[in-house]
C-alpha positions in Angstrom: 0.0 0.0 0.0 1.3 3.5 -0.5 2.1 6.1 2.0 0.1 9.1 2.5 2.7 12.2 2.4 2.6 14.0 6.3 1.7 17.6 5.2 1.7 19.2 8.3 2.8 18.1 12.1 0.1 17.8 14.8 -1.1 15.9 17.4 -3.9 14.1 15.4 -3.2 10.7 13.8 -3.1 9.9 10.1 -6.4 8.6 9.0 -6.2 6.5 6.0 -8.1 7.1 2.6 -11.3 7.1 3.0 -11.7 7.2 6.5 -14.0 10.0 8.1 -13.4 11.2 11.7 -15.1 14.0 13.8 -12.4 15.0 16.5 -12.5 17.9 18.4 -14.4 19.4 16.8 -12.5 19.3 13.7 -13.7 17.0 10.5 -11.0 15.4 9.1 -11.8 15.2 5.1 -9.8 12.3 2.8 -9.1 13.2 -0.6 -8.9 11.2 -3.4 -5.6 11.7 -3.7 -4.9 10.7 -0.4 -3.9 14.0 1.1 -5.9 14.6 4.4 -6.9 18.3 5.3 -8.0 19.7 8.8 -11.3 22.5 8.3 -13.7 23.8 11.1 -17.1 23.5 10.6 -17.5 27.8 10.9 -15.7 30.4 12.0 -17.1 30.5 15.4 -17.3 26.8 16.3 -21.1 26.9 16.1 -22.2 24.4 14.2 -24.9 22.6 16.6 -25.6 26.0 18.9 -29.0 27.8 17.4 -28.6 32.1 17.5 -30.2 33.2 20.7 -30.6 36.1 22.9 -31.0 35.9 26.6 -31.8 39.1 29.3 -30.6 39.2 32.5 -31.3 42.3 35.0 -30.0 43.3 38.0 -31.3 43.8 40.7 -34.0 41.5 40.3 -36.7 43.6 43.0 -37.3 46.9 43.9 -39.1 49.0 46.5 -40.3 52.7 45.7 -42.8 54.6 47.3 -45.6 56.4 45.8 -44.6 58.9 43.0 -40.9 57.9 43.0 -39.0 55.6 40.4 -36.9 52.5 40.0 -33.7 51.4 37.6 -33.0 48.2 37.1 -29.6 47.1 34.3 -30.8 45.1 31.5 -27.9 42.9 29.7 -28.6 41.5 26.3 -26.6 38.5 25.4 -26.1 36.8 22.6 -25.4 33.2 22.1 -24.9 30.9 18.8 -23.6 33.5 16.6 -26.1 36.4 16.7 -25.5 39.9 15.7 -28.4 42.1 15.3 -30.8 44.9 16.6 -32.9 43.6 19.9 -35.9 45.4 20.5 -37.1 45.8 24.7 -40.7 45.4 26.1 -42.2 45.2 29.4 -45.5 43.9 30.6 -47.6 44.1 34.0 -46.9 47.4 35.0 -49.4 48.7 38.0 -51.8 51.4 37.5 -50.6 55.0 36.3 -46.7 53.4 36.2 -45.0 54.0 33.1 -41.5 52.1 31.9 -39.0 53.7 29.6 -35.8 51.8 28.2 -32.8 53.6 27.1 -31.8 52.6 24.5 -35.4 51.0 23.6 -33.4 48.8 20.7 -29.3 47.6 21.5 -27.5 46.8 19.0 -25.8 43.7 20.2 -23.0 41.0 19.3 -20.7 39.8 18.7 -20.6 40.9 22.2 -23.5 41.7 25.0 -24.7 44.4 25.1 -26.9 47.0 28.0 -29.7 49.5 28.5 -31.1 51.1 31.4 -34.9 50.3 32.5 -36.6 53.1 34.2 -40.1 52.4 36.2 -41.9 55.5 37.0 -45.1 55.6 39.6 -47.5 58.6 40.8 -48.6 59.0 43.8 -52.0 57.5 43.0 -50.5 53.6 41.9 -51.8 51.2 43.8 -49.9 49.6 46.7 -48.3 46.4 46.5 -45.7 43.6 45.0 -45.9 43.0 40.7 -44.2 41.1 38.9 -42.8 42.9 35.4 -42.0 40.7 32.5 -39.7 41.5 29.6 -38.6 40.3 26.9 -36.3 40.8 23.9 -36.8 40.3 20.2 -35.4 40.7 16.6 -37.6 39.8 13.7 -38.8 36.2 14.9 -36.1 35.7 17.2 -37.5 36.1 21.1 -36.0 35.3 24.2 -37.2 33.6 26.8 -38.9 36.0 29.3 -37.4 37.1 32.1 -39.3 38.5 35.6 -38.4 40.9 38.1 -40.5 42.2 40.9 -41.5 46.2 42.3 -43.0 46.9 45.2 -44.9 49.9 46.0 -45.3 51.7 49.5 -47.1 54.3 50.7 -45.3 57.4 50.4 -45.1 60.4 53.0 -48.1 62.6 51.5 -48.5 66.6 52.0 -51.3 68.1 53.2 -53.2 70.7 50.7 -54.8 73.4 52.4 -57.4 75.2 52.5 -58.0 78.9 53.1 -60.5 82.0 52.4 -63.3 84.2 53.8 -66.1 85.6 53.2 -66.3 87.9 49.9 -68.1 90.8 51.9 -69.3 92.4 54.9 -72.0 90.5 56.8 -74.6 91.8 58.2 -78.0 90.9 60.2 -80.0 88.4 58.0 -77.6 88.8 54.8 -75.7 85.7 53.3 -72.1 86.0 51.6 -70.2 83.4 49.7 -67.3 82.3 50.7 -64.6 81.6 47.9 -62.5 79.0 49.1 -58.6 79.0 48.1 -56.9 75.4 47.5 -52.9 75.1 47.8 -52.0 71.7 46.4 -48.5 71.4 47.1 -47.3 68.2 45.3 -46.1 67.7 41.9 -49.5 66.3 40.3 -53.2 67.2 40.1 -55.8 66.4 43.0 -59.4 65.6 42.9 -61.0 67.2 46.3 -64.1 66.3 47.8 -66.3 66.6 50.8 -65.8 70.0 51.3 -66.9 71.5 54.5 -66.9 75.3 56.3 -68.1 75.4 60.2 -67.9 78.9 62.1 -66.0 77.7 65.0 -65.5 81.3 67.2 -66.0 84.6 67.3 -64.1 87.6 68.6 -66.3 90.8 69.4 -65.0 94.1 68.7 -64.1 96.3 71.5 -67.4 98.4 72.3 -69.7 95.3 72.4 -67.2 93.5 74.6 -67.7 97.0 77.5 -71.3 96.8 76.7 -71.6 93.2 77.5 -73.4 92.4 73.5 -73.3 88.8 72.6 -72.0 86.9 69.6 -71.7 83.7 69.1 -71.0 81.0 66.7 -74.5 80.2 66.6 -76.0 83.6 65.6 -74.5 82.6 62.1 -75.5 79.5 60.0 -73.4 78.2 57.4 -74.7 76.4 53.7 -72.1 74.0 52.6 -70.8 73.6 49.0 -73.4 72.6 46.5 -71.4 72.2 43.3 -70.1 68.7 41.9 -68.0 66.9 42.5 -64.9 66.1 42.7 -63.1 69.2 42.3 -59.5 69.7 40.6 -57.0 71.2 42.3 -53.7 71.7 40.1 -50.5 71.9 41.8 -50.1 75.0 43.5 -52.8 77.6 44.1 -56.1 77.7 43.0 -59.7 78.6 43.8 -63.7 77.6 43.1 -63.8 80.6 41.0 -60.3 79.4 38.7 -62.2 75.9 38.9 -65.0 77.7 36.6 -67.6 77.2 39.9 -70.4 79.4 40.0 -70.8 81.5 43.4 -74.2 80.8 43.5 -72.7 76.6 44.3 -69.7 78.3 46.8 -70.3 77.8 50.9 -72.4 80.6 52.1 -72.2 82.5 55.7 -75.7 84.2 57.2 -75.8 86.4 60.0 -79.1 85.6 62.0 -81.5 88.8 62.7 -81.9 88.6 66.1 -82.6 91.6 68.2 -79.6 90.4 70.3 -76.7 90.1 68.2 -77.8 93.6 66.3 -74.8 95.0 68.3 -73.0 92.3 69.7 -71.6 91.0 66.3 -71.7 94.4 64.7 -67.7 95.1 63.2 -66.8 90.8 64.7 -64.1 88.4 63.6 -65.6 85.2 62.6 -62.8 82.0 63.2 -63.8 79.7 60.1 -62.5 76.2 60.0 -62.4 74.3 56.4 -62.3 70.6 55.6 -61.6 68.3 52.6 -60.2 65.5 51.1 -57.6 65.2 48.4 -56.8 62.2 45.9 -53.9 62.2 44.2 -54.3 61.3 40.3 
């Protein structure tokens, strides 16, 4: 039998013509002229590995409160040759949350490649633990989906006030309307309700305190806010009559006609005390 020529030195053995061997991961071809030649099946060594892309974010929970934000670090990586654009999506956000990528599509291999996810809530989301899933795809290629988790807490809430006073002089059986002032003092819109005004004290003037002429809270009578409801209150100041609220629907303050508190309350400082309640949108 002849001898096949050695045409290069390494560690594999001479396989004979004819022969076939998968070594290493190299294929070992014959020729028909005997000569046997070493070739990888593709430049990356992939030959049996499907293209993929796989997510992995960090951390893998969160805790905000109301109104506040989380980041969590996406990695996009790429397995079994891929190179291409991978678009991000989320699913499952809670009520009035919003999620923002950046960059929304990564342009990854041959290496990985990173974007930033950015969960935003208000200060009306919903409390508790969800579970956000994502995903990453390019054309028909997906991969497989990944979950984290955000919690939401209640967050430390300002008070809006309220403020205001009658709109004129009162006098013995007359009514005035009372324009009450709202001071939201958060970032976002608030939808008040159950308004209430109750005349709480009263501080005679001088002359009617010598004279010994009463005034009391209850020689005044008080009709509560009749308009709908609920009522918008925009951050920072704002009123029923910005609102668009007619005066004729605006809390009203009557002085009694009572022949004792002709004098008594003549020129008095009424103490009014307001209620409400705010929901944050």
């Amino acid at each position: 039998m002849p001898s096949i020529p050695e045409l290069f030195h390494s560690p594999l053995r001479i396989v004979r013509a004819g022969a076939k061997v998968l070594l290493a991961g190299l294929l070992l071809v014959t020729l028909t002229s005997g000569v046997v030649l070493a070739a990888s099946s593709n430049g990356n060594g992939n030959q049996n590995t499907p293209k993929a892309i796989t997510l992995q974010l960090a951390p893998t929970s969160r805790s905000v409160t109301q109104g506040t934000s989380a980041s969590y670090n996406v990695v996009v990586q790429p397995s079994g040759g891929f190179v291409g654009n991978v678009s991000l999506t989320i699913s499952g956000l809670p009520a009035g949350a919003t999620a923002s990528f950046s960059p929304a599509v990564v342009a990854v291999g041959p290496g990985s490649a990173t974007a930033n996810l950015d969960v935003s809530t208000t200060s009306a989301t919903p409390l508790g633990t969800y579970s956000l899933s994502l995903k990453g795809t390019s054309g028909t290629l997906q991969s497989a989906v990944v979950v984290v988790s955000l919690t939401v807490t209640a967050g430390q809430h300002q008070p809006f006030t309220i403020s205001g006073g009658p709109t004129g002089l009162l006098a013995p059986g007359n009514s005035v309307p009372i324009n009450l002032q709202l001071t939201n003092p958060g970032n976002s819109s608030l939808n008040v309700t159950g308004l209430t005004v109750s005349v709480t004290g009263v501080t005679r003037n001088a002359q009617a305190v010598a004279n010994n002429r009463p005034c009391n809270p209850s020689d005044y009578s008080v009709t509560q806010f009749s308009g709908n409801y609920p009522i918008a209150a925009p951050p920072g100041n704002s009123s029923l009559s910005s609102s668009g609220i007619p005066a004729s629907r605006w809390p009203q303050i009557t002085m009694l006609d009572t022949s004792l508190n002709q004098d008594g309350c003549k020129g008095a400082t009424l103490q009014i005390s307001y209620s409400g309640t705010g929901q944050g949108n």
